[in-house]
C-alpha positions as MATLAB code, in Angstrom:
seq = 'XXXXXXXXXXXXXXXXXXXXXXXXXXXXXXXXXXXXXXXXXXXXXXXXXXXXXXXXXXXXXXXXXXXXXXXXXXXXXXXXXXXXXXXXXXXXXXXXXXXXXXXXXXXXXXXXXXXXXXXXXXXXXXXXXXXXXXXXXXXXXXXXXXXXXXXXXXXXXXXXXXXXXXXXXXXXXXXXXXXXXXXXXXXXXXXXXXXXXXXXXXXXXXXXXXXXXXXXXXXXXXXXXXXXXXXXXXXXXXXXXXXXXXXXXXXXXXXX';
ca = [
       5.218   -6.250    4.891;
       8.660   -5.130    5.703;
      11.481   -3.313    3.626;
      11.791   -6.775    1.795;
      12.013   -4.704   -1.791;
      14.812   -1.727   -0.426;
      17.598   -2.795   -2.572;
      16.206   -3.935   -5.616;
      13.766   -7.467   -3.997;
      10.375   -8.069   -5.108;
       7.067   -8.050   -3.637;
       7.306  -11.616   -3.242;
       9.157  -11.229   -1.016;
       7.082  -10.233    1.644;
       5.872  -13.723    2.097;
       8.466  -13.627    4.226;
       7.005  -12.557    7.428;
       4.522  -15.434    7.511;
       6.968  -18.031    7.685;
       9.867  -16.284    9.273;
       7.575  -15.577   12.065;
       7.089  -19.055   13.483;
       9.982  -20.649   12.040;
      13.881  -19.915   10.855;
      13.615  -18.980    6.767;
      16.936  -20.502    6.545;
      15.695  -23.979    7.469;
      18.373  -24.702   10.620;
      16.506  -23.864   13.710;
      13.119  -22.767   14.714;
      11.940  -19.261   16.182;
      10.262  -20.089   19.409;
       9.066  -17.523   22.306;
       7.908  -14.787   20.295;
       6.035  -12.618   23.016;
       3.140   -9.934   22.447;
       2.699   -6.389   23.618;
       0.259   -7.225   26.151;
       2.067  -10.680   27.378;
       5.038   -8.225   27.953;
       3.317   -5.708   30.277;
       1.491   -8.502   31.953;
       5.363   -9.726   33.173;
       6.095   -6.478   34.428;
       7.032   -6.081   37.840;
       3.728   -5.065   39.779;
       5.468   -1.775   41.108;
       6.812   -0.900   37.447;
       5.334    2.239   35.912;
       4.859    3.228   32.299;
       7.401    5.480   30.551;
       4.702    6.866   28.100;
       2.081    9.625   28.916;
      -0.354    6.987   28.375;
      -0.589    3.690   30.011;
      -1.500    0.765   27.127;
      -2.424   -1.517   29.724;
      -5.230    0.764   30.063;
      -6.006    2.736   27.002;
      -6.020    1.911   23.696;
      -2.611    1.885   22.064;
      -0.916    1.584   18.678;
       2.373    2.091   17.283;
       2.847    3.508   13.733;
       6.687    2.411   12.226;
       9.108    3.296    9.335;
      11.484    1.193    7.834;
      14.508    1.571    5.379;
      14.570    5.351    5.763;
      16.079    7.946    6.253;
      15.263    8.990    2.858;
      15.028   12.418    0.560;
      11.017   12.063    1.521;
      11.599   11.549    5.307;
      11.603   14.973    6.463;
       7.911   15.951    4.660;
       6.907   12.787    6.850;
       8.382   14.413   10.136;
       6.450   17.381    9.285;
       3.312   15.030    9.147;
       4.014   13.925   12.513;
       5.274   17.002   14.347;
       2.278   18.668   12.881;
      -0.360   16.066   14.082;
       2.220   15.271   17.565;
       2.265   11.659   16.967;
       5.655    9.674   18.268;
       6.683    6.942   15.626;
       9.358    4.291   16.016;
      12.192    4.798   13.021;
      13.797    1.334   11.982;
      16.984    2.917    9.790;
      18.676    0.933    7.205;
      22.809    1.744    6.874;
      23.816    1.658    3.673;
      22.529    4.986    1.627;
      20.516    5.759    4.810;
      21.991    6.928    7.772;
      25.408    7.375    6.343;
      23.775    9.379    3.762;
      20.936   11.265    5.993;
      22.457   12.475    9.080;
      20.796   15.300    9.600;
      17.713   13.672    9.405;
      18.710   11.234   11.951;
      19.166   13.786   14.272;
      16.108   15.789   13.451;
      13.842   12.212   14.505;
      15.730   12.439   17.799;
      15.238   15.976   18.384;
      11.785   15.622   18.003;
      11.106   12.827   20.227;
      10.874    9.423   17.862;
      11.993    6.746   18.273;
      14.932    5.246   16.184;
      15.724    1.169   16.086;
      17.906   -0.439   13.978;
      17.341   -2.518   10.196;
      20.355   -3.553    9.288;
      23.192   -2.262    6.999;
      22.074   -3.942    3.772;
      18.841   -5.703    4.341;
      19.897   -9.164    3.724;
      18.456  -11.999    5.204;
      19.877  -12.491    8.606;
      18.679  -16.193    8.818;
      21.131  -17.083    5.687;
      23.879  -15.465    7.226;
      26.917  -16.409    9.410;
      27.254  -14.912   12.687;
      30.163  -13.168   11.612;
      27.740  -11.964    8.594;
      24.885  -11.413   10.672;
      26.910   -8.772   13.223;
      28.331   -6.770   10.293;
      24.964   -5.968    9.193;
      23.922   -4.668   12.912;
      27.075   -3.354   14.247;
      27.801   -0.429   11.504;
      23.828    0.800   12.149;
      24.521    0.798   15.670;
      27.673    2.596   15.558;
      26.169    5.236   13.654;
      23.305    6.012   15.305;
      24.763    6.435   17.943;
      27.345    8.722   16.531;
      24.491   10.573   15.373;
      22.215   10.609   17.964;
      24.792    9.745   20.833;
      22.780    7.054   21.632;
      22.487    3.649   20.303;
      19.469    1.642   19.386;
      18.200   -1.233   21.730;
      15.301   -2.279   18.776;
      16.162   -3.892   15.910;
      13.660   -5.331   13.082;
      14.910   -7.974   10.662;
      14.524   -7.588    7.066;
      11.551   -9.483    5.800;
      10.492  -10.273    9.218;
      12.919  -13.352    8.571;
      14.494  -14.425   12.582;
      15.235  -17.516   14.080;
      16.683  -18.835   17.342;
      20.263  -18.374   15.891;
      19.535  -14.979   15.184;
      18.028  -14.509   18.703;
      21.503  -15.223   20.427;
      22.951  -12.948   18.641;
      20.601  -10.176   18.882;
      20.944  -10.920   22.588;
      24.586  -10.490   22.560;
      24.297   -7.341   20.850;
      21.670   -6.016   23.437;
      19.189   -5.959   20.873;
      15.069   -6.695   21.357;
      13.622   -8.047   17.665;
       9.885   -6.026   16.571;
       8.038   -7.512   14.307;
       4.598   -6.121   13.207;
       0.749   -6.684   12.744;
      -0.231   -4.697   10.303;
       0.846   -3.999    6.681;
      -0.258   -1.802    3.634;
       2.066   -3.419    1.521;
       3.312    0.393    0.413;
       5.535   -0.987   -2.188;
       3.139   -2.537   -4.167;
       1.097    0.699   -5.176;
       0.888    4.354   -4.993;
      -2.532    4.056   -4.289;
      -2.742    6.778   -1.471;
      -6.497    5.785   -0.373;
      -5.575    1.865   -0.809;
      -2.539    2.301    1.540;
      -4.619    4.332    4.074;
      -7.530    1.645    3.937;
      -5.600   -1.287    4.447;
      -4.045    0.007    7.291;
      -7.394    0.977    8.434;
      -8.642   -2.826    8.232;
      -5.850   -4.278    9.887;
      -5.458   -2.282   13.058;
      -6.315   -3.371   16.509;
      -4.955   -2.638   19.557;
      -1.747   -3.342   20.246;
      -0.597   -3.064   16.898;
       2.520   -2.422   15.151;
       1.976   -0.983   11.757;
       4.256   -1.166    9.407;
       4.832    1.525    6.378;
       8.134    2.819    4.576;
       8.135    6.608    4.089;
       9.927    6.538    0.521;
       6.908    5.104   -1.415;
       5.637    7.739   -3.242;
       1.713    6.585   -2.243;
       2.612    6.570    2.000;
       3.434    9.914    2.913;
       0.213   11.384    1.989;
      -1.691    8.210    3.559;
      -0.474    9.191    6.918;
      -2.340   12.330    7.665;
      -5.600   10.012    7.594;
      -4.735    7.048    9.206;
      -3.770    9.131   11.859;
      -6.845   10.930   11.676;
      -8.901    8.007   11.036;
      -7.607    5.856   14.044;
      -7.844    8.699   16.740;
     -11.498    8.821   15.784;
     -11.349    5.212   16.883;
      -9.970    6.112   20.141;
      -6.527    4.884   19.426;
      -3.187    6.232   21.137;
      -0.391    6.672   19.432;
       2.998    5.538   21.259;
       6.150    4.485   20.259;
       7.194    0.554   20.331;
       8.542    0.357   23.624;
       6.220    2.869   24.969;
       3.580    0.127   23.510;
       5.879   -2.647   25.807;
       5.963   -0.361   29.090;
       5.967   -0.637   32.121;
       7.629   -3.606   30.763;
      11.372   -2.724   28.896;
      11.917   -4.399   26.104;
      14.823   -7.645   26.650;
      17.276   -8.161   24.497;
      16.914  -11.254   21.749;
      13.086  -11.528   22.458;
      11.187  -11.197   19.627;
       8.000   -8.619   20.024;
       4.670   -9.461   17.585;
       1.330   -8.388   18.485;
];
């Protein structure tokens, strides 16, 4: 699932994502209007063009996403990518991440990624206050786009754990919410062929796969799912170039 084990959780807690999903983990309000890749392009203005060199209404898309980095491994994984020319969407953690990784922030904008936002500490936004909640974003925010010089307009909550509360907010902070379709569960094993095959089984199109680059079992699974899935006829975008010609609005929450 997600980054759910970054600082120190559990693989339990990756049960997250099938409740957060369709309702608010914390219990006070329901998530409601989640909207999928496809849904969004179909709202797109008739005369609105894709920003991607492919269009996914089209062809056969998928987006391949990091979470919790940057970390010590991230740069063998940007060699992976550069290498095989394959966009990915980067959703950076604060804490011991991006304050600790600069350069490597940089180097994922130089070379075309994407890069979204995880929070500063990966807590669970739905059991926070909205005081709480905006300290977690804001600091990620600020330096990415001291970084970068741009600021991120994705954002993925830990654990996949949102509600409607949490949707205001995102909204207020210009912020669209990704969720994801596909999972290897990376920090359960280092099991490079295991991590590569479940990705394999899960993928469709329109997906959103989710893996985190500092399990010692992912890096050397990416080279083959990449492989693998261009045999398939697959395209490999970023998230929003998944969403074009639609742009991604602030609050919604995105889930294939």
């Amino acid at each position: 699932m997600n980054s759910t084990v970054t600082r120190g959780g559990t693989a339990a807690a990756a049960l997250l994502l099938a409740v957060g999903a369709a309702l608010s983990l914390g219990g006070c309000s329901t998530l409601t209007g989640v909207v999928s890749p496809a849904t969004a392009r179909d709202r797109a203005p008739e005369d609105a063009k894709p920003v991607a060199p492919v269009d996914c209404r089209t062809a056969k898309c998928v987006a391949l996403t990091f979470d919790g980095g940057p970390s010590a491994p991230t740069p063998k994984l940007l060699d992976v990518l550069k290498q095989e020319k394959v966009p990915a969407t980067f959703f950076l953690q604060g804490k011991g991440h991006t304050d600790t990784y600069p350069d490597t922030v940089r180097r994922m904008a130089d070379e075309g990624h994407e890069i979204a936002n995880h929070t500063w500490s990966h807590e669970n936004l739905t059991k926070l206050t909205e005081e709480q909640v905006r300290a977690e974003i804001e600091p990620v925010q600020e330096d990415i786009k001291k970084i970068t010089g741009r600021a991120p307009t994705l954002m993925r909550p830990p654990g996949g754990a949102t509600d409607d509360d949490v949707k205001k907010i995102m909204k207020e902070l210009g912020l669209a919410q990704i969720l994801w379709s596909v999972t290897a569960k990376d920090y359960e094993t280092t099991d490079t062929a295991l991590i590569k095959q479940r990705v394999l089984d899960q993928t469709h199109r329109d997906g959103i796969i989710l893996l985190h680059e500092r399990y010692a079992g992912t890096i050397p699974a990416v080279p083959g799912i990449i492989t693998e899935l261009r045999a398939q006829g697959y395209t490999f975008v970023t998230v929003s170039q998944l969403l074009a010609p639609a742009t991604p609005e602030p609050g919604t929450v995105y889930r294939p």
